[in-house]
N, C-alpha and C positions, 0 to 999 in steps of 0.2 A: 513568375516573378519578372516584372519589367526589367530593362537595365537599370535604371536612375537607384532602382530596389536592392540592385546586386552591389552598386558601387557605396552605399550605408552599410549592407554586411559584411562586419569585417572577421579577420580568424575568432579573435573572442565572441563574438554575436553566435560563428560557429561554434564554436567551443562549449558555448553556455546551451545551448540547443541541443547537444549531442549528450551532457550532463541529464540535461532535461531529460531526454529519450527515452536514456540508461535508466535514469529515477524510475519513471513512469511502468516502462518493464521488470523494473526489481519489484517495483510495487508488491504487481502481481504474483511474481512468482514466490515474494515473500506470506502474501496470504492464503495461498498456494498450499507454501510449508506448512502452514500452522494450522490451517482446515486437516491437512493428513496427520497432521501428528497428534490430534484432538479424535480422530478419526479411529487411528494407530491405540492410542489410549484403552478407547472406548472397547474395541475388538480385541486386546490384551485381556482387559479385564473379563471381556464375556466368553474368552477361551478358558481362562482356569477358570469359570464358577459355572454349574450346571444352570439350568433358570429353575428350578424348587432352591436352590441353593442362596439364589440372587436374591429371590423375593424372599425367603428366610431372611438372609443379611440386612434387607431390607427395613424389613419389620423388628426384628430383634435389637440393630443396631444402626438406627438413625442417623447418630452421627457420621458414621461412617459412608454414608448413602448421601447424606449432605456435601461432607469432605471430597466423595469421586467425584459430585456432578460441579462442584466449585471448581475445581481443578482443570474441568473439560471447560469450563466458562475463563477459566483463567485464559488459558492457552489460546481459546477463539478471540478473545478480545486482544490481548497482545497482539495478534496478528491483524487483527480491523485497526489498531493504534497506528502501528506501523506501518497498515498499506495509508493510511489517511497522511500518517506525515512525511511520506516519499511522495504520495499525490501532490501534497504543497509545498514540495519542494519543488516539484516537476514545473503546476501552475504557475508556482512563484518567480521562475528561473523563465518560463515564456512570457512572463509579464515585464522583466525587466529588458528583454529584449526585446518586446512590442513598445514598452516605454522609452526606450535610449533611440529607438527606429522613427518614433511619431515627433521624438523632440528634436530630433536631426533633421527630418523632414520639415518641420516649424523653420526651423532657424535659417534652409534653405531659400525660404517663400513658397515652395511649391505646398498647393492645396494636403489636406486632412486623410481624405480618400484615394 
């Protein structure tokens, strides 16, 4: 970062950066969670049922083979939700601070780049 670069950044610019950061890290470690607890689930369920037992359950009662794998789909997708709307938080929070930086830098005269 040039000087002229350091004297536009001011505590909030930091401020929103460090939000940013934080998002961007919770992201993951939130889809993180929810990949293990779909994971967690899954290895629940295969611990009390033998597999003659599964594939019994299976066949006999559909609905309920439907209802487990929805449920695993539930949990994966709240966690793709969530890491996507902490990413655009993340994005969205670097944009405004690339946007407040380029318009400061306008109004100064000095060049774009």
């Amino acid at each position: 970062m040039t000087e002229s670069n350091e004297e536009f950044f001011t505590p909030k610019h930091k401020r929103l950066e460090r939000i940013s950061a934080a998002a961007n890290v919770f992201a993951w470690l939130v889809l993180v969670f929810f990949v293990l607890q779909a994971v967690s689930q899954y290895l629940n369920f295969r611990s009390q049922q033998s597999f003659q037992s599964v594939v019994a359950m299976f066949q006999f009662f559909p609905e309920s083979t439907i209802d487990f794998f929805l449920g695993i789909i539930n949990i994966v997708l709240k966690g793709v939700v969530y890491w996507f709307t902490l990413k655009g938080v993340s994005l969205g929070l670097n944009m405004i601070v690339e946007t407040d930086l380029n318009y400061r830098k306008r109004l100064t005269g000095e060049s774009h780049e």
